[in-house]
C-alpha positions as CSV (number, residue, x, y, z in Angstrom):
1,X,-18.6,-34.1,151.4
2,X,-19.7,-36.7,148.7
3,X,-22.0,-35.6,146.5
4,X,-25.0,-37.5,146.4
5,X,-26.1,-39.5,143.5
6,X,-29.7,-39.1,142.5
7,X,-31.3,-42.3,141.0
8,X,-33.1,-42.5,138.0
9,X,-35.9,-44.1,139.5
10,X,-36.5,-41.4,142.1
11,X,-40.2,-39.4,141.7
12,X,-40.5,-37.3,138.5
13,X,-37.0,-38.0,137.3
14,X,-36.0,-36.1,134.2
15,X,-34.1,-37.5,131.4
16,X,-33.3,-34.3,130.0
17,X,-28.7,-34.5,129.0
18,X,-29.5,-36.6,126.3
19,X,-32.2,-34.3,124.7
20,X,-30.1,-31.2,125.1
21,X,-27.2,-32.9,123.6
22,X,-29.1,-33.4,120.5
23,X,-30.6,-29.8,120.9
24,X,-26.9,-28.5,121.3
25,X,-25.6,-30.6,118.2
26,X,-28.2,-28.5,116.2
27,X,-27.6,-25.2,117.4
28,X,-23.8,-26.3,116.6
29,X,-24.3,-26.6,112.8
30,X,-21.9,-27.2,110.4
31,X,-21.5,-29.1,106.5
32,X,-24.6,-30.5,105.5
33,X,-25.8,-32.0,102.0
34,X,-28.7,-30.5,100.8
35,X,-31.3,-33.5,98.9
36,X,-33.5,-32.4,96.4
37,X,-33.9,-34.2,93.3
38,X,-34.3,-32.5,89.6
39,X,-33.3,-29.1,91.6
40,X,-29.4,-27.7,90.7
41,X,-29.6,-27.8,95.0
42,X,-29.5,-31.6,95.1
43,X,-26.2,-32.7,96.8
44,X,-25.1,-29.3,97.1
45,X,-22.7,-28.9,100.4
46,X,-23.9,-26.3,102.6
47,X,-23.2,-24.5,106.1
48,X,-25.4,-24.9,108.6
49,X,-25.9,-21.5,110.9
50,X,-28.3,-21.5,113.8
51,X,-29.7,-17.3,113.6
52,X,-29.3,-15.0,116.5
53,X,-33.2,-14.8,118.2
54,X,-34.2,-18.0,116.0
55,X,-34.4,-20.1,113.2
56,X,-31.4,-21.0,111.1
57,X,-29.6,-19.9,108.2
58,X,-28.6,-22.2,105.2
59,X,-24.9,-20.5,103.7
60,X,-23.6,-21.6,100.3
61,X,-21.0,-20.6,97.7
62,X,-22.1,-19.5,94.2
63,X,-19.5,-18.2,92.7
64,X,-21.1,-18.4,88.9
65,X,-24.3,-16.9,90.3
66,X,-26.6,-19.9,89.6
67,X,-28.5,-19.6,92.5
68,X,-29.1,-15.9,93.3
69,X,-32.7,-15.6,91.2
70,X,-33.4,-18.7,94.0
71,X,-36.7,-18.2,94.7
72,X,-38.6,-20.1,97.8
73,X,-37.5,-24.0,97.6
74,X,-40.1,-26.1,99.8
75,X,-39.7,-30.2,101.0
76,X,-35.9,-30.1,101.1
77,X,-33.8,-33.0,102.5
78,X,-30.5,-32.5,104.6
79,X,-28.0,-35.3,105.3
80,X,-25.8,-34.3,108.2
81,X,-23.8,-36.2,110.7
82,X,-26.5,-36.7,113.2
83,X,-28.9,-37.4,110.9
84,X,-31.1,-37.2,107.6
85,X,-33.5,-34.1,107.9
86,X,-36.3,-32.7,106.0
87,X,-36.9,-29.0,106.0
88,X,-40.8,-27.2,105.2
89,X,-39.3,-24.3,103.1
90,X,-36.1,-23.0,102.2
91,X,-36.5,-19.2,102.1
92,X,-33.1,-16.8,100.1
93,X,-33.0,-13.9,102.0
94,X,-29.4,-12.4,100.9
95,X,-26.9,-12.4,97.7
96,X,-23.9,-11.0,97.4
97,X,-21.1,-11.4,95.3
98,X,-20.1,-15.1,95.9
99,X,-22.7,-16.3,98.2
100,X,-26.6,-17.0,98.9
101,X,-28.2,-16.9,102.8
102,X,-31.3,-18.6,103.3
103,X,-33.7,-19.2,106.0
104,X,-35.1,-22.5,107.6
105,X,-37.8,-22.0,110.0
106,X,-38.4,-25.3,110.7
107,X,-37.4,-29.1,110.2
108,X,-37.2,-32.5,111.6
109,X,-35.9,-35.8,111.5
110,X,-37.4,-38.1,108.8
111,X,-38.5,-40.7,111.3
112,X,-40.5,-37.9,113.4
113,X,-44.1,-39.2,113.0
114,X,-46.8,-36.8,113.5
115,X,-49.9,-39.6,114.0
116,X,-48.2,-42.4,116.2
117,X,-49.1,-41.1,119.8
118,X,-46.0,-41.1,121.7
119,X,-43.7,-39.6,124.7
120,X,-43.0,-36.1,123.5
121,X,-40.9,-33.2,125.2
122,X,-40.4,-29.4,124.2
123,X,-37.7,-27.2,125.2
124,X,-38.3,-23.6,124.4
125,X,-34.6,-21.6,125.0
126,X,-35.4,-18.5,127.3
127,X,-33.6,-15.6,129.0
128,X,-36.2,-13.6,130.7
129,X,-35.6,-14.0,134.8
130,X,-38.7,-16.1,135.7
131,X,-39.4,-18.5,139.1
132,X,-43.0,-19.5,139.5
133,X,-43.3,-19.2,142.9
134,X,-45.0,-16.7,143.2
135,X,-47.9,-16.9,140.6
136,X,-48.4,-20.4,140.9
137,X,-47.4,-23.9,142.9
138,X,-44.9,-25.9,142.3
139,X,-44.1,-29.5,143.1
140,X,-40.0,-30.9,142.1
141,X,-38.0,-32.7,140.1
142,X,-34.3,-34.2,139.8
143,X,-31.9,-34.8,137.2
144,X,-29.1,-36.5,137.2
145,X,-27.7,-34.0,138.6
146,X,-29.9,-31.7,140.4
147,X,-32.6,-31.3,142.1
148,X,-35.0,-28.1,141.2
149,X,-38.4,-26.7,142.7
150,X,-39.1,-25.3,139.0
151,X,-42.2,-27.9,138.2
152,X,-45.8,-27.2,137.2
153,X,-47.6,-30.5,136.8
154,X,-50.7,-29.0,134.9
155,X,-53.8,-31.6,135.0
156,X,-56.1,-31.0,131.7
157,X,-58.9,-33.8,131.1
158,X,-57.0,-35.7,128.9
159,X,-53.8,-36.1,130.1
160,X,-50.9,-34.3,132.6
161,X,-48.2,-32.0,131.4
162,X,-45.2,-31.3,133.4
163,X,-43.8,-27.8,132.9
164,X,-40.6,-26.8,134.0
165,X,-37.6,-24.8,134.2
166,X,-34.3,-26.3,133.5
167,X,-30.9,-24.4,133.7
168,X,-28.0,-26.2,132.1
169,X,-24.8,-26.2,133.2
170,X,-23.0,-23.4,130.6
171,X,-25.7,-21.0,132.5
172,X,-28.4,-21.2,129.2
173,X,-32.2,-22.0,130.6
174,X,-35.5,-23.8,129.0
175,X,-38.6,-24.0,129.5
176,X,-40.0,-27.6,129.4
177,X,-42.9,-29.6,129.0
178,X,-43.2,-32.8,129.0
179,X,-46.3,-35.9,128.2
180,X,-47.0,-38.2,131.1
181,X,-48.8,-40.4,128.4
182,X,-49.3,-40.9,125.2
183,X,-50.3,-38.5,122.7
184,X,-50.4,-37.4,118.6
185,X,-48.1,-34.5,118.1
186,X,-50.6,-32.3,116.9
187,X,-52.6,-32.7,120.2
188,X,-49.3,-32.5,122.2
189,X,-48.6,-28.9,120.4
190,X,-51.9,-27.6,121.0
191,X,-51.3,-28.7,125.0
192,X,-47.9,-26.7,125.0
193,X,-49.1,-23.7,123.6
194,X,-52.4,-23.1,125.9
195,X,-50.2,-24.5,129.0
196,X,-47.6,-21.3,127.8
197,X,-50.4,-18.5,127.3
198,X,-52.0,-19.4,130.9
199,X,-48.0,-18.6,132.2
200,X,-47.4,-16.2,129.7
201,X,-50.6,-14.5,131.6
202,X,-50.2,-15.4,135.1
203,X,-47.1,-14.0,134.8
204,X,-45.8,-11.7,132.8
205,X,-43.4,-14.5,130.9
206,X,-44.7,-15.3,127.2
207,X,-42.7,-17.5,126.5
208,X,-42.0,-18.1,122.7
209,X,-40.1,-18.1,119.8
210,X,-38.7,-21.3,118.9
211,X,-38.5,-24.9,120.2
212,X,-37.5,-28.1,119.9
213,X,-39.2,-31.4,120.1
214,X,-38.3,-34.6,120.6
215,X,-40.2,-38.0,120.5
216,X,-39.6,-40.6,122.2
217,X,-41.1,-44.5,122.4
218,X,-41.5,-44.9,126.2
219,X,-42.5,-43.2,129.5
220,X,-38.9,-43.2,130.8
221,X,-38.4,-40.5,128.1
222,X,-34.7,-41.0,128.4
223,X,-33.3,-41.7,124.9
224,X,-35.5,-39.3,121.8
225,X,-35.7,-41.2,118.8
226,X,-36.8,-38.3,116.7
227,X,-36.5,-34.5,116.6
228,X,-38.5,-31.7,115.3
229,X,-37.4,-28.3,114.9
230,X,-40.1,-25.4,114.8
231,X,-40.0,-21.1,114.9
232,X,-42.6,-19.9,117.2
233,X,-44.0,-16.4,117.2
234,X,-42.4,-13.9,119.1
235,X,-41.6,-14.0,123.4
236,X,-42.6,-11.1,124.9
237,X,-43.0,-10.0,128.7
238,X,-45.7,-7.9,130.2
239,X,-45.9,-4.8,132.9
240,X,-48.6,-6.6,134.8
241,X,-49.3,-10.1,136.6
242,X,-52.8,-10.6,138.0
243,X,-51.4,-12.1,141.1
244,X,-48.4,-12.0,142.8
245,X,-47.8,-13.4,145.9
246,X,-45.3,-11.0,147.5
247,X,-46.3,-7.6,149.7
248,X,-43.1,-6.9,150.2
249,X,-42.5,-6.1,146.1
250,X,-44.9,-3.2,146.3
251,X,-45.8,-2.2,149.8
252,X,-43.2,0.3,151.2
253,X,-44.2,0.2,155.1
254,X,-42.4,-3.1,156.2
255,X,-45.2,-4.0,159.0
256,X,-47.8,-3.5,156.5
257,X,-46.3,-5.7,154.3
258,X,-45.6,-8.6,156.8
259,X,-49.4,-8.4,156.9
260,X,-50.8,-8.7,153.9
261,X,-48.0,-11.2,152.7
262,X,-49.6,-13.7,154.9
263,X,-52.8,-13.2,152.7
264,X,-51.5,-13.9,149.5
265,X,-51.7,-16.8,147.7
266,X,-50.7,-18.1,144.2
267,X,-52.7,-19.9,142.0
268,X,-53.1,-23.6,143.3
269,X,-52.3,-26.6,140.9
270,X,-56.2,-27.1,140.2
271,X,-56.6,-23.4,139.5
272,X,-54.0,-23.1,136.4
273,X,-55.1,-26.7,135.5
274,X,-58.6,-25.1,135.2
275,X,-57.4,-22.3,133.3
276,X,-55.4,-24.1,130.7
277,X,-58.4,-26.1,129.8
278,X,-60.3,-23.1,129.8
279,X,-57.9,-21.9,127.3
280,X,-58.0,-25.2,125.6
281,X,-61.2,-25.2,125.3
282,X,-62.7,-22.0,124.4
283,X,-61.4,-20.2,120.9
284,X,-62.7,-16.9,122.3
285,X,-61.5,-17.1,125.6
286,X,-57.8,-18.1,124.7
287,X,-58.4,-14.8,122.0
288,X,-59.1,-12.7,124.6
289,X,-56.5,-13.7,127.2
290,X,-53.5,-13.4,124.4
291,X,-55.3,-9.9,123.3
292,X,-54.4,-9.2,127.0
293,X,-50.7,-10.2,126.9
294,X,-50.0,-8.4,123.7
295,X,-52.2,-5.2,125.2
296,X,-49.9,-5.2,128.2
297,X,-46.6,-5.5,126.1
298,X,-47.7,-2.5,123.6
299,X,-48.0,1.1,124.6
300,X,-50.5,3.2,126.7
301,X,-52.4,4.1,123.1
302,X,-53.4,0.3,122.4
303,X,-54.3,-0.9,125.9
304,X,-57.7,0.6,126.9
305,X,-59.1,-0.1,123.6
306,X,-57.7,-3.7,123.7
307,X,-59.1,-4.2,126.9
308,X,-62.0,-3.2,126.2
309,X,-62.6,-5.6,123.6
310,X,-61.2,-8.3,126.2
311,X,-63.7,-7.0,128.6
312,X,-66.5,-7.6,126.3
313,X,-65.3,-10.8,124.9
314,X,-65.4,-12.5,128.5
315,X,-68.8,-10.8,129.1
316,X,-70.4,-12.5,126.5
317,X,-70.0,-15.8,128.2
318,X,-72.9,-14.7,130.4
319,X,-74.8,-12.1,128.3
320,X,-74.9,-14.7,125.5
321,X,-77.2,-16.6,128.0
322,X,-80.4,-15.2,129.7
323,X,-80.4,-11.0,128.6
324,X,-83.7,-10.4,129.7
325,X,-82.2,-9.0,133.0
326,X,-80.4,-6.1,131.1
327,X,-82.4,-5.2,128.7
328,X,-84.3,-1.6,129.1
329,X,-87.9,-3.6,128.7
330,X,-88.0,-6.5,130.3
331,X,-91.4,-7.4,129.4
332,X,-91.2,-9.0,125.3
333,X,-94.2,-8.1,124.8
334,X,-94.0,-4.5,125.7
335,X,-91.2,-3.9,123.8
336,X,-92.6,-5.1,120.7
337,X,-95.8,-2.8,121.4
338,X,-93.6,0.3,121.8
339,X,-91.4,-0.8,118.8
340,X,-94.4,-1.2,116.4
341,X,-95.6,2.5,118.0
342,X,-92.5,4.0,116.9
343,X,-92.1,2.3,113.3
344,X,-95.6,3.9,112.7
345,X,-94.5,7.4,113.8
346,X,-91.4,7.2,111.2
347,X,-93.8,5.9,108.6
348,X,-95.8,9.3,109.3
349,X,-92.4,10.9,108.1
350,X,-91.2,9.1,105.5
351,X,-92.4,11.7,103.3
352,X,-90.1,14.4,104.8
353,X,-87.3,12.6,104.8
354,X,-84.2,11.0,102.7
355,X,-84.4,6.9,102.4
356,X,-80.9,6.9,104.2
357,X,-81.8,8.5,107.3
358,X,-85.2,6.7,107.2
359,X,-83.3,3.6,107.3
360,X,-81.0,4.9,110.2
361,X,-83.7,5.4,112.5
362,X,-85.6,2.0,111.5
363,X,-82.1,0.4,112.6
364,X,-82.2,3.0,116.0
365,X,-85.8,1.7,116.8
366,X,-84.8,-2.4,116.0
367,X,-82.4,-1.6,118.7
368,X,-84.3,0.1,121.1
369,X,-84.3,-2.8,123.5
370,X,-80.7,-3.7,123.0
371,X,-78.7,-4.2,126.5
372,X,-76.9,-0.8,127.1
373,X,-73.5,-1.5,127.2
374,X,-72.7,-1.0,130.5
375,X,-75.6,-3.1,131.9
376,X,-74.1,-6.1,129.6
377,X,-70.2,-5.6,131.0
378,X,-71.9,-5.1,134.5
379,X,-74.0,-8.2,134.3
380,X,-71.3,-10.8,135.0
381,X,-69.7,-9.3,138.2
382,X,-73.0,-9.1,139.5
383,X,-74.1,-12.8,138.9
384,X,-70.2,-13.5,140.6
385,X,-71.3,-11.6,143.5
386,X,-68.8,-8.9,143.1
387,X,-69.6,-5.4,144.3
388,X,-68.6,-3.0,141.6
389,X,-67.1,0.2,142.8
390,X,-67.9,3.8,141.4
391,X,-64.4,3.8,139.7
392,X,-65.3,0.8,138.6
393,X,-68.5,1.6,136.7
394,X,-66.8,5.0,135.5
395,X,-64.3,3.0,133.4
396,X,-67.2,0.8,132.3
397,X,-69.2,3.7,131.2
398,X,-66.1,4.9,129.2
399,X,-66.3,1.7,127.0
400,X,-68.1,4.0,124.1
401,X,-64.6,6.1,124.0
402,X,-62.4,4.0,123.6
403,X,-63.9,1.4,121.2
404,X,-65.2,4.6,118.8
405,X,-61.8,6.0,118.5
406,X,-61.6,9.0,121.3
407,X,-58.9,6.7,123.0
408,X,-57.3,9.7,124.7
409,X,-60.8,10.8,126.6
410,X,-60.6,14.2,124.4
411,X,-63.6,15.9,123.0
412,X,-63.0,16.8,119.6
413,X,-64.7,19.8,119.5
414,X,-62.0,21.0,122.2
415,X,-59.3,21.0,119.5
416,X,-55.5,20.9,120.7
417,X,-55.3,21.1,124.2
418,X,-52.4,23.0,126.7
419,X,-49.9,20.6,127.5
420,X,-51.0,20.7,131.2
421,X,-54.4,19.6,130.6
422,X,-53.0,16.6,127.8
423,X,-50.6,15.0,130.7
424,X,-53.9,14.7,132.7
425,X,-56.0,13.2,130.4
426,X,-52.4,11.0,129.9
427,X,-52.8,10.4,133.0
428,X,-56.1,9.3,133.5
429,X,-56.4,7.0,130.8
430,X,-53.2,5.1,132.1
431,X,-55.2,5.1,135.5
432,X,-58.3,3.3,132.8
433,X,-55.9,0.9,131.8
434,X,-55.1,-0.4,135.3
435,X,-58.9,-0.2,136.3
436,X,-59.9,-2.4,133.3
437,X,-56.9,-5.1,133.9
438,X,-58.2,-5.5,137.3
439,X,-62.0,-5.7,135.8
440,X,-60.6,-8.4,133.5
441,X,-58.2,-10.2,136.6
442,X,-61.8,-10.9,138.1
443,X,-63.6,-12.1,135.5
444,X,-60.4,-14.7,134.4
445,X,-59.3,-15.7,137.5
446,X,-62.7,-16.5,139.1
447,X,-63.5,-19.4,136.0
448,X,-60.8,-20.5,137.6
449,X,-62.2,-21.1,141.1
450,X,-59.5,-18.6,142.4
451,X,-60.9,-16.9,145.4
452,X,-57.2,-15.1,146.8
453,X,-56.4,-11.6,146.1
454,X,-54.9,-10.1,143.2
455,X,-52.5,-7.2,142.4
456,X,-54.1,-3.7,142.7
457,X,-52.4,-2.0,140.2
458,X,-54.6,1.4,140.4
459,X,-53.2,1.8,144.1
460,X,-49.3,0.8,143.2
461,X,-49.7,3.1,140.4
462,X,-51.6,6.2,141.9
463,X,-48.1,8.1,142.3
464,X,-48.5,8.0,139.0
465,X,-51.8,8.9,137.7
466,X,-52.6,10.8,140.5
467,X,-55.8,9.3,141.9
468,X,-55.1,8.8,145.6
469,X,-57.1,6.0,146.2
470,X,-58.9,4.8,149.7
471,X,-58.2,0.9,148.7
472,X,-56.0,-2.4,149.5
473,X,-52.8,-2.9,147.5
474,X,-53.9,-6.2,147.0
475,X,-58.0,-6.1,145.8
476,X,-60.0,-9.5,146.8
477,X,-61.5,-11.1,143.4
478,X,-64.7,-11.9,145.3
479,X,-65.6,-8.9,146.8
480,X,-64.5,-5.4,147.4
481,X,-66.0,-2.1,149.4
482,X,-66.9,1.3,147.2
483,X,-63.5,3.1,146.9
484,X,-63.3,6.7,148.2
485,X,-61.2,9.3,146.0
486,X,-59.6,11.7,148.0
């Protein structure tokens, strides 16, 4: 059977051969001039390594030694056969005997304009084993040779990105976005990167550490007229998704499964639209969802602790409005009766007592309506409607322990523990981990609008931390029935 040829002009038709040609003519390497003038570098022939993991190497001869007191060279121009180049910094890293190893982090061509809004792509080289189907929906796209199901259109006020996944022919993969319309690079970066942390979130995928992007003068996007070449910080990939619409990954009994499969759901265009702009447009909460992804990739001793600090940082979009409701007194003018009361008992003592500790407990009774902290991480699953279950409020209470330090639960006073009682405590901080995560699934996914069920990892996990739990494998985000511990 013929193949069938797909047209250029078909729906969301992807020009991508020519930009990966230019992307593999990089990576190829090879002689380049180096252009500096008044530097002994200046028209100095040099090989042109792309690095394993990223970035590229500069490799030249010195066999008199003139270069290997080289110390960081920045502005540098390359000539090569597909083009003139500029590089940010030129960075030695290695002399031997007869030659000097540098690094380049980043370059691009010298007609790449970073003001004139135009058509701009990124492809970000990846290897992890990622489909979106289950986190999120998808709609398609062709090339001119394929056809793939890979494609996130993500909807911010602005403009419309199109993310996808493109696997080229010698078996290597990329993760692309891609402008609908016009736009300055700098913009166009800032797009990319929130569009990757809401995926690198949703599903476990961070996907980083280099890229390449190309700029081009029309919608068509088929020829780029410029390149830029860029080092990102580092991928990584997490234990835990919020969602994850599949039963069958994590529920053992088959007819159960069949069940509750019919209930899930991934995130819906609209939704991760509404989370990337939430990402885009709050500092705090795009801190607080990448604290999460590097919590999840780290070890057992950084999550609660990290999470914690998540918890609070999402909790402050509703504390830092009306905190009447939490406070101990909620009556102002009370408070300040009973405040005043107290200063004038300490005054009483002053004489009996050092000026620090006097100033310690004036700080104590300044505070003394301050929100307890569990009322203040509370607050905002009770203004979502959210039933919070005993479990629940037992990690909340344990905020205190893990933000002062006693991130393994332990008293002090105890001293060294037997090795039986440690695993436990092991244990039951890992089962605080995956309490919290879920705590912090709610709270994210619900700015969203998401209203589905997410992953219940305290259930999946209880072989592990040995809490039987009376709950779903899959908990619903808007509501949920006191858990019973068996």
């Amino acid at each position: 059977m013929r193949k069938k040829l797909i047209l250029p002009h078909s729906r969301n038709f992807k020009h991508i051969e020519p930009s990966l040609k230019v992307l593999q003519k990089l990576n190829k390497g090879g002689m380049i001039t180096l252009q500096k003038p008044g530097s002994s570098l200046h028209q100095l022939a040099v090989n042109l390594v792309k690095n394993t993991g990223k970035g590229f190497l500069l490799t030249f001869p010195d066999d008199k030694r003139e270069y290997h007191s080289l110390l960081d060279i920045e502005n540098v121009g390359f000539q090569s056969n597909i083009g003139d180049f500029k590089c940010g910094k030129i960075i030695p890293v290695e002399t031997d005997f007869n030659t000097v190893t540098a690094e380049v982090s980043t370059f691009y061509s010298l007609d790449f304009s970073l003001l004139t809004a135009s058509y701009f792509r990124l492809m970000i080289p990846f290897e992890s084993n990622l489909h979106f189907h289950y986190f999120v929906d998808r709609k398609s796209f062709k090339t001119k040779n394929k056809r793939s199901g890979e494609c996130v259109g993500i909807n911010y006020e602005e403009l419309q990105l199109d993310m996808y996944i493109y696997r080229a022919k010698d078996a290597k993969q990329y993760m692309v976005l891609d402008t609908t319309e016009k736009v300055q690079f700098k913009a166009f970066m800032d797009y990319c990167f929130d569009a990757l942390v809401a995926l690198g979130y949703v599903s476990g995928h961070f996907i980083q550490n280099e890229g390449y992007f190309f700029q081009y003068p029309n919608m068509e996007m088929d020829h780029p007229t410029a390149y830029h070449y860029s080092e990102f910080r580092k991928s990584c990939q997490t234990s835990f998704t919020p969602i994850y619409a599949n039963a069958y990954s994590y529920i053992r009994d088959t007819s159960m499964a069949e069940q509750v499969h019919k209930e899930l759901q991934p995130l819906s265009i609209k939704e991760f639209s509404l989370l990337c702009q939430k990402i885009n447009q709050s500092i705090e909460f795009s801190a607080a969802i990448l604290l999460i992804i590097e919590a999840c990739s780290a070890s057992q001793v950084m999550m609660p602790a990290a999470f914690m600090v998540a918890l609070e940082a999402l909790t402050n979009e509703w504390v830092n409005g009306p905190v009447s409701k939490v406070k101990p007194i909620h009556d102002t003018n009370k408070a300040k009766a009973i405040k005043k009361e107290l200063m004038a008992v300490l005054q009483s003592h002053t004489v009996e007592l050092d000026l620090k500790s006097v100033a310690i407990l004036r700080n104590k009774i300044n505070d003394i309506n301050r929100p307890v902290n569990a009322d203040q991480l509370s607050k905002p699953f009770a203004e979502l409607g959210f039933t919070l279950s005993p479990d629940d409020l037992e990690v909340i209470i344990s905020r205190n322990d893990f933000l002062h330090g006693r991130i393994t639960l332990i008293d002090i006073d105890k001293g060294r523990l037997p090795a039986q009682y440690t695993d436990e405590l092991s244990r039951h901080v890992y089962h605080c981990c995956l309490r919290i995560y879920t705590l912090l699934t709610i709270l994210i996914l619900r700015q969203c609008g998401y209203e589905g069920k997410m992953v219940n990892y305290p259930k999946i996990h209880e072989h592990i931390t040995g809490k039987k739990l009376d709950e779903p494998y899959f908990r619903d985000v808007c509501y949920v029935s006191p858990i019973v511990l068996h």
